[in-house]
C-alpha positions as CSV (number, residue, x, y, z in Angstrom):
1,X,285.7,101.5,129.0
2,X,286.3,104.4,127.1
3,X,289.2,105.2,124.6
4,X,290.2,107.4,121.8
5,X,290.6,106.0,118.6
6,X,293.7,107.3,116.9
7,X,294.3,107.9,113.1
8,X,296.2,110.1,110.6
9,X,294.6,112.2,108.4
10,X,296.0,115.0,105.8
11,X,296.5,118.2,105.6
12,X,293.4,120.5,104.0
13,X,291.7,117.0,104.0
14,X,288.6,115.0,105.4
15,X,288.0,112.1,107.6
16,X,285.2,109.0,108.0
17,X,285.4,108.0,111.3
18,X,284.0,105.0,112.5
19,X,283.0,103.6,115.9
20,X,280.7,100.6,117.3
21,X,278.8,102.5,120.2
22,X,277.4,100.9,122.6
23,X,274.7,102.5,125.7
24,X,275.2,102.2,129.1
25,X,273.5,98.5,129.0
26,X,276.4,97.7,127.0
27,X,274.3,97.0,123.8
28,X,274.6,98.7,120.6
29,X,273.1,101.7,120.2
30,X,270.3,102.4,117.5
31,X,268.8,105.6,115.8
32,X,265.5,105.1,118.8
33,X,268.3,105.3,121.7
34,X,269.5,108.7,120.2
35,X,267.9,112.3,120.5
36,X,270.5,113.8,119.1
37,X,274.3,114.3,118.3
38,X,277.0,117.0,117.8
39,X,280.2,117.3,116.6
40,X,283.4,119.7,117.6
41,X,286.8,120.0,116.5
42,X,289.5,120.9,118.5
43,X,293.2,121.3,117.8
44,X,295.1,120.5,120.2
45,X,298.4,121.7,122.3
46,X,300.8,119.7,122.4
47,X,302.5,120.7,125.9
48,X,299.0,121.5,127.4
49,X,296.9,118.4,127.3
50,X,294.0,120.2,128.9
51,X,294.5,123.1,125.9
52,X,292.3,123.0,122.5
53,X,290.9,125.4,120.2
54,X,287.6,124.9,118.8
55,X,287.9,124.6,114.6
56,X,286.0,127.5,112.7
57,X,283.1,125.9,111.5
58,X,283.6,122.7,113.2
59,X,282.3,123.7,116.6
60,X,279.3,122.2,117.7
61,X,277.7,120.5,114.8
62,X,275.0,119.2,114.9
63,X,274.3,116.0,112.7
64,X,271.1,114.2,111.4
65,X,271.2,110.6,113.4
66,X,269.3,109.1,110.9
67,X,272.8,109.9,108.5
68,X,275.4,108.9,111.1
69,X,273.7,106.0,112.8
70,X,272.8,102.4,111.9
71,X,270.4,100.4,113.3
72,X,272.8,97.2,113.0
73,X,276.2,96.6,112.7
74,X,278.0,97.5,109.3
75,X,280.6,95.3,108.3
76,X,282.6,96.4,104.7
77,X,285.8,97.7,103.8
78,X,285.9,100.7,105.6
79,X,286.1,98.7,109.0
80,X,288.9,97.4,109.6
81,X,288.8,96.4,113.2
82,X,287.1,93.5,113.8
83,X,284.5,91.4,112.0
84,X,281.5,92.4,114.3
85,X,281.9,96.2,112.7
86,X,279.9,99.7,113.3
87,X,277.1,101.5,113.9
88,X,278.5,105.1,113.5
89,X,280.1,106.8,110.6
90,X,280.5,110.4,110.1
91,X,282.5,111.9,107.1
92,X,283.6,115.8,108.0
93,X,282.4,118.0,105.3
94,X,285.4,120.3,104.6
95,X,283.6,122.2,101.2
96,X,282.7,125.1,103.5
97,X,285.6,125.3,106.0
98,X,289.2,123.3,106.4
99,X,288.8,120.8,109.9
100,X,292.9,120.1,109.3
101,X,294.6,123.1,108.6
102,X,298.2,122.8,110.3
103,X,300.6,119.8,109.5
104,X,302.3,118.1,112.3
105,X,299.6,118.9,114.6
106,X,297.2,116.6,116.3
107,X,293.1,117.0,116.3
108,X,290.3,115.7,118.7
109,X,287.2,115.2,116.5
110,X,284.4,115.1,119.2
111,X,280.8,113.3,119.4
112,X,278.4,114.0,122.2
113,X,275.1,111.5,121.5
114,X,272.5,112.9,123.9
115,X,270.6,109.4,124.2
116,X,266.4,109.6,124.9
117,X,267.5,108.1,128.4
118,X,270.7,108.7,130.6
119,X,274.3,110.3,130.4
120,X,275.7,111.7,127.1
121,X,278.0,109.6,125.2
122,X,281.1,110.7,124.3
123,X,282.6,109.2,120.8
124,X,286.4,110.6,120.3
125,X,289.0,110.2,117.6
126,X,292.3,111.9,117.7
127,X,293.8,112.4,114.7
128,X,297.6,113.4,113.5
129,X,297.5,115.5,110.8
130,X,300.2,115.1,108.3
């Protein structure tokens, strides 16, 4: 099952998101599954749900798996979901380019892993910025 994971973040500021991924066998993903992974950030329409605009600098990212990706589960403060915890984190650099320029506004912070075998996985956080 796949689901957005929803957050808040501020205005001019950055974000860590989190996920435990797991592959199409259901098992979590490690840096060997992964060939490699991109990041885009969208703002979104609010009365168009099939609407977005791709953030300047934000669009199609790519990211070093060996900085984003953990070969075991993580479990410290940062997750807060559960105590089995993650395997992904990814903190947007903002130094070069705002990802959450407009208040009252909602985001889609998008992750396609290309794994060495099978489908793309999509990892997606939507985010309220305030």
């Amino acid at each position: 099952m796949s689901t957005d994971t929803h957050g808040t973040v501020f205005k001019g500021g950055s974000a860590t998101c989190l996920a435990r991924v797991v592959g199409h066998d259901a098992a979590p993903i490690t840096r060997t599954d992964v060939s490699s992974i991109e990041y885009s950030i969208y703002l979104l329409e609010a009365d168009d749900p099939d609407s977005r605009t791709a953030v300047d600098g934000h669009d199609q990212v790519a990211l070093d798996k060996i900085s984003v990706v953990f070969d075991s589960l993580q479990t410290d403060a940062r997750w807060t979901r559960d105590a089995v915890g993650y395997n992904f984190r990814h903190t947007i650099s903002v130094t070069s380019n705002d990802a959450f320029a407009v208040a009252g506004r909602d985001y889609l912070v998008e992750y396609r892993l290309s794994p060495c075998n099978g489908q793309v996985i999509l990892v997606r956080f939507r985010l309220h910025c305030i």
